[in-house]
One Martini backbone bead per residue (centre of mass of N, CA, C, O) as a GRO file, in nm:
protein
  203
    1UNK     BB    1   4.195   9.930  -2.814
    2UNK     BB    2   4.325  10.205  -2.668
    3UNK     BB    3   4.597  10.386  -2.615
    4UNK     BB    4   4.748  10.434  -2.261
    5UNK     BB    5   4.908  10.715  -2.122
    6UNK     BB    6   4.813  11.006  -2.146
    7UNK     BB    7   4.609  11.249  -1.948
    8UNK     BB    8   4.370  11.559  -1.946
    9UNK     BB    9   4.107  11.616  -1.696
   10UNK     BB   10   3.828  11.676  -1.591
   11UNK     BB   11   3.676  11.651  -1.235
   12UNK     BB   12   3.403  11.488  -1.126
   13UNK     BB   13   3.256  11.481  -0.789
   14UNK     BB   14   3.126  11.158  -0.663
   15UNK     BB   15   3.017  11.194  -0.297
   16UNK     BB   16   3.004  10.830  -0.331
   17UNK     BB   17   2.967  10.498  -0.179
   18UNK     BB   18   2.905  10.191  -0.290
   19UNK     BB   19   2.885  10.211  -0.626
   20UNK     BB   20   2.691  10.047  -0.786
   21UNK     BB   21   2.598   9.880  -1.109
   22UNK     BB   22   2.260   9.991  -1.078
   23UNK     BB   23   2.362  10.280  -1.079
   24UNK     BB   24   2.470  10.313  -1.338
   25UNK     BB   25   2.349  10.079  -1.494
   26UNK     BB   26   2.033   9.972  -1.518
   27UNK     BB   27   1.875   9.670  -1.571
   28UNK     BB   28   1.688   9.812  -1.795
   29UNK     BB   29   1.990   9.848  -2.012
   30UNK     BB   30   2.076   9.547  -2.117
   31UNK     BB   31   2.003   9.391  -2.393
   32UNK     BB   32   2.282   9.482  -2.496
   33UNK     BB   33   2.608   9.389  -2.632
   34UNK     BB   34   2.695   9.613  -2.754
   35UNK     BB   35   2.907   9.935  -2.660
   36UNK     BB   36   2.648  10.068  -2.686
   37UNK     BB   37   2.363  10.312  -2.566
   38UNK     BB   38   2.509  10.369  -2.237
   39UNK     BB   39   2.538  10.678  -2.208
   40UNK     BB   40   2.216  10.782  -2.138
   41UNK     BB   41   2.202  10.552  -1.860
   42UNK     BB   42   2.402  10.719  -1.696
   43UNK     BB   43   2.266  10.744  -1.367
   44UNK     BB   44   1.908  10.710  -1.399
   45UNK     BB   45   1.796  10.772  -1.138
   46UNK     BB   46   2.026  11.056  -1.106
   47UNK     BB   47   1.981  11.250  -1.385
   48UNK     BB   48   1.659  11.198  -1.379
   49UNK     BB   49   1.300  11.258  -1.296
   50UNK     BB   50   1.206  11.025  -1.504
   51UNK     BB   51   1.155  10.710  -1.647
   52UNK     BB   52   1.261  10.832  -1.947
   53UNK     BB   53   1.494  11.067  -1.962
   54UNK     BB   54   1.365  11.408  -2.019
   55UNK     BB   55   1.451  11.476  -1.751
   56UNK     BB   56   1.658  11.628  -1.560
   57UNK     BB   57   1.860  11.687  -1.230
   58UNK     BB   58   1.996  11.935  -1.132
   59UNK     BB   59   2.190  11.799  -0.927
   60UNK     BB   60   2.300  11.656  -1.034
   61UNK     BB   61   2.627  11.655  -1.111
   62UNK     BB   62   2.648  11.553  -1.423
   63UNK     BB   63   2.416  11.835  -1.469
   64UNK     BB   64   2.612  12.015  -1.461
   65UNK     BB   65   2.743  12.269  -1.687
   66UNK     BB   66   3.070  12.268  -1.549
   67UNK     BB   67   3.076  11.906  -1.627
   68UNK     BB   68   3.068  11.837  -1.910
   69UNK     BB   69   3.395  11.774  -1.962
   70UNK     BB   70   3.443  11.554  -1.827
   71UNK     BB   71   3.689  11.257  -1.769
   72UNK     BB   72   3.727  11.227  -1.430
   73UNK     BB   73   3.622  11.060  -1.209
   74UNK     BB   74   3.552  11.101  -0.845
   75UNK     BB   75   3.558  10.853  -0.549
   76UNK     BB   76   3.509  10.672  -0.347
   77UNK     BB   77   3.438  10.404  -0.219
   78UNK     BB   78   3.377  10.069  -0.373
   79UNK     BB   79   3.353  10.096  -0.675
   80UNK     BB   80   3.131   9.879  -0.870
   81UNK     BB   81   2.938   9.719  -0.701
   82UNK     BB   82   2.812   9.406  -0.740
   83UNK     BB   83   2.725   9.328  -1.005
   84UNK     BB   84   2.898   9.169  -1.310
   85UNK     BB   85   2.884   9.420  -1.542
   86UNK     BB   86   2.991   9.554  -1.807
   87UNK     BB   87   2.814   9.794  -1.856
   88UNK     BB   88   2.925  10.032  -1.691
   89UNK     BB   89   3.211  10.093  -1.845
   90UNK     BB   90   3.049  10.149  -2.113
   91UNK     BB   91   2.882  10.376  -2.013
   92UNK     BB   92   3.132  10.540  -1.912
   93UNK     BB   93   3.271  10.536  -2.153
   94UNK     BB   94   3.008  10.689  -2.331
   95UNK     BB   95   3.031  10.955  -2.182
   96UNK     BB   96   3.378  11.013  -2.093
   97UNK     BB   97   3.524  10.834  -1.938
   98UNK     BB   98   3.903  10.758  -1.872
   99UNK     BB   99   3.890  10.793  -1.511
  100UNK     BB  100   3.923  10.647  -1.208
  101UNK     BB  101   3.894  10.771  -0.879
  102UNK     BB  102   3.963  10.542  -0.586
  103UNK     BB  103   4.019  10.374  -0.298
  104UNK     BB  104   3.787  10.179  -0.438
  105UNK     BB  105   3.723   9.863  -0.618
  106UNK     BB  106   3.562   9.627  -0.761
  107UNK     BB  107   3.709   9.379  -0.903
  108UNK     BB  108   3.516   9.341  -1.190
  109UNK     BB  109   3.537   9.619  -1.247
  110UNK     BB  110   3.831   9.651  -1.283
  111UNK     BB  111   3.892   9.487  -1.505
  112UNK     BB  112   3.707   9.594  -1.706
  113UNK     BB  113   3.788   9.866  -1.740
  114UNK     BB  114   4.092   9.726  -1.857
  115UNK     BB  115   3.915   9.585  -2.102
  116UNK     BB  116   3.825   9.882  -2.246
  117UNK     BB  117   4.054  10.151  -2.147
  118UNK     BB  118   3.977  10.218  -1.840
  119UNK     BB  119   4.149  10.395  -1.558
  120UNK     BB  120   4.206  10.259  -1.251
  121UNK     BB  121   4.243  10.456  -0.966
  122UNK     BB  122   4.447  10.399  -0.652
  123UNK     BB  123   4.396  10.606  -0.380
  124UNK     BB  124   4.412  10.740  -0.083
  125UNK     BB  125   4.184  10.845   0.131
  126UNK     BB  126   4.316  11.131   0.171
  127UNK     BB  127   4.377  11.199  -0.147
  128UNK     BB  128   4.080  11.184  -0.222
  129UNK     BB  129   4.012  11.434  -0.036
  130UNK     BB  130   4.165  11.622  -0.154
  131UNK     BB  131   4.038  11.607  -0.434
  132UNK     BB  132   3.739  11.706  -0.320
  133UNK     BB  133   3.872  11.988  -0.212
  134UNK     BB  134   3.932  12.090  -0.518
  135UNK     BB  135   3.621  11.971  -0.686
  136UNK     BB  136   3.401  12.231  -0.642
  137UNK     BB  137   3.451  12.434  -0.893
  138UNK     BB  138   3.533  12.314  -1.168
  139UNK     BB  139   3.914  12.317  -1.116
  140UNK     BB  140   3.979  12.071  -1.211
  141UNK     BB  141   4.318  11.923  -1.353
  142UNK     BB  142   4.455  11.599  -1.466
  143UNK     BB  143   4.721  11.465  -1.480
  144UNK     BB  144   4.812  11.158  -1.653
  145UNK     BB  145   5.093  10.874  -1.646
  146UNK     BB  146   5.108  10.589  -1.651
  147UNK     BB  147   5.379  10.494  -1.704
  148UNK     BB  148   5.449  10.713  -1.463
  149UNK     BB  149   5.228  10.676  -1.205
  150UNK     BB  150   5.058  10.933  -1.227
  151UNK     BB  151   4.925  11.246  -1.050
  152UNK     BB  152   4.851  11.576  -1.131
  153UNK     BB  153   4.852  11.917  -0.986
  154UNK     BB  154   4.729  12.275  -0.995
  155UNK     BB  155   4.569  12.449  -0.831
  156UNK     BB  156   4.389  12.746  -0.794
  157UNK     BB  157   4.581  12.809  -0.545
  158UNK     BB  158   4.898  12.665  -0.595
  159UNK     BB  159   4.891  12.396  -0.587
  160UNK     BB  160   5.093  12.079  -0.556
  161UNK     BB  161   5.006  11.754  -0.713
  162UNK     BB  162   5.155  11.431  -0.608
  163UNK     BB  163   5.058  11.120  -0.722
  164UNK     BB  164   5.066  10.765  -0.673
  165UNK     BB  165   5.066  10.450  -0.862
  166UNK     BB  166   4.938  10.118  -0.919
  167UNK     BB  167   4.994   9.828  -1.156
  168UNK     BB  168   5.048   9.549  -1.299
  169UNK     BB  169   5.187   9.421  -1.578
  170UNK     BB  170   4.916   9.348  -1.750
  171UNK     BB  171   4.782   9.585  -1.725
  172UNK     BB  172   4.952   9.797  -1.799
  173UNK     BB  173   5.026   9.654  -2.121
  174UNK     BB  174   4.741   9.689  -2.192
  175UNK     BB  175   4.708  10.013  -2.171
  176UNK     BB  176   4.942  10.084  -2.348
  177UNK     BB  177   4.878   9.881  -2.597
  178UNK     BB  178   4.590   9.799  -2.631
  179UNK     BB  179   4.526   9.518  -2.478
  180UNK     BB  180   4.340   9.273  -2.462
  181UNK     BB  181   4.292   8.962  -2.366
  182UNK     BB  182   4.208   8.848  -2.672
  183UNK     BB  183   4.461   9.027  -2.812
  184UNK     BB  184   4.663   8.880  -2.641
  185UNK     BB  185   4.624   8.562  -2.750
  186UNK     BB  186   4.647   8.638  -3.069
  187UNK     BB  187   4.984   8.707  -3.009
  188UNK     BB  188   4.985   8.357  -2.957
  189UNK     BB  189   4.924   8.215  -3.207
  190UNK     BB  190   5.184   8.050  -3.315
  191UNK     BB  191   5.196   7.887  -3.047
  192UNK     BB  192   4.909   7.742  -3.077
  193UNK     BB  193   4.974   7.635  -3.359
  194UNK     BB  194   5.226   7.446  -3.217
  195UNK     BB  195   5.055   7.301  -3.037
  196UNK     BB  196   4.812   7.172  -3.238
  197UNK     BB  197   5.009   7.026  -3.429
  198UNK     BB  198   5.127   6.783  -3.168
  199UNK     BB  199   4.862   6.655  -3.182
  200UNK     BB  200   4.632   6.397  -3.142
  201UNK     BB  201   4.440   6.286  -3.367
  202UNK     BB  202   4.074   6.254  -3.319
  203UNK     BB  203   3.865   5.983  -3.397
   0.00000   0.00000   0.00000
């Protein structure tokens, strides 16, 4: 996966708490083992008016064309809630959203999140409130900064914003190094194969 450090990008507010796994990606766009062709079908009961997907809802916020370039989602609480599945961050990934913003996230999602390269900040329920009342005219626009763990900017009206956030040292080393679980492991690939040569060979 690609290294994260700092990212700018455009936010659009999904002002919905306790979003499930079913609400991003529903249960029948599940076939695919690949991380491929799930970003067609991000939040499909909220962005199409029909079950095949060929009507946008124009009320649903991700099909304003004012957020069309966004790449920062900020969410309620509880975000990623229900079934662990992988495939809604493969979803949220492959339509372009690169950092989730919310006071809390459902933890098999929030895992999930940074073992494919996606950013999720959880930031207090009042910070959070506060970048909802700045991204309703989509000209909010969020400096990301990894290393130093923070978020700013400076809204429409001439605020400056700058919040701090925290990840574990495993995550934090996994996105700014661009390594998941498992090619952490691979990582220690000699330390493993020097311990399977000490092994007593089974008959």
């Amino acid at each position: 996966m690609e290294k994260f450090t700092t990212h700018n990008g455009l936010v659009v507010p999904l002002d919905i708490a306790n979003v499930d796994t079913d609400q991003i990606i529903p249960k029948q766009f599940l076939q695919k083992t690949e991380r491929v062709g799930f970003g067609v079908h991000l939040f499909h009961d909220s962005r199409y008016l029909d079950h095949a997907g060929t009507q946008p809802n124009p009320e649903f916020i991700l099909n304003k064309p004012e957020y069309a370039d966004a790449s920062i989602l900020l969410a309620r609480e509880n975000f990623g809630c229900g079934s662990s599945r992988e495939h809604a961050p493969w979803a949220l990934q492959e339509y372009g959203f690169k950092v989730i913003i919310a006071p809390s996230f459902a933890d098999i999602f929030y895992g999930n999140c940074i073992n494919i390269g996606i950013l999720p900040i959880k930031l207090t329920e009042q910070e959070v409130e506060l970048l909802f009342q700045h991204a309703g005219n989509a000209d909010l626009t969020l400096a990301i900064d990894l290393p130093n763990n923070t978020v700013s900017c400076t809204t429409s009206d001439g605020t400056a914003l700058n919040f701090s956030f925290s990840l574990n040292k495993f995550q934090q080393y996994s996105l700014e190094e661009g390594v998941d679980s498992v090619g952490w492991t691979l990582n220690k690939l000699d330390v493993i194969e020097a311990f399977e040569a000490k092994m007593p060979v089974w008959q």
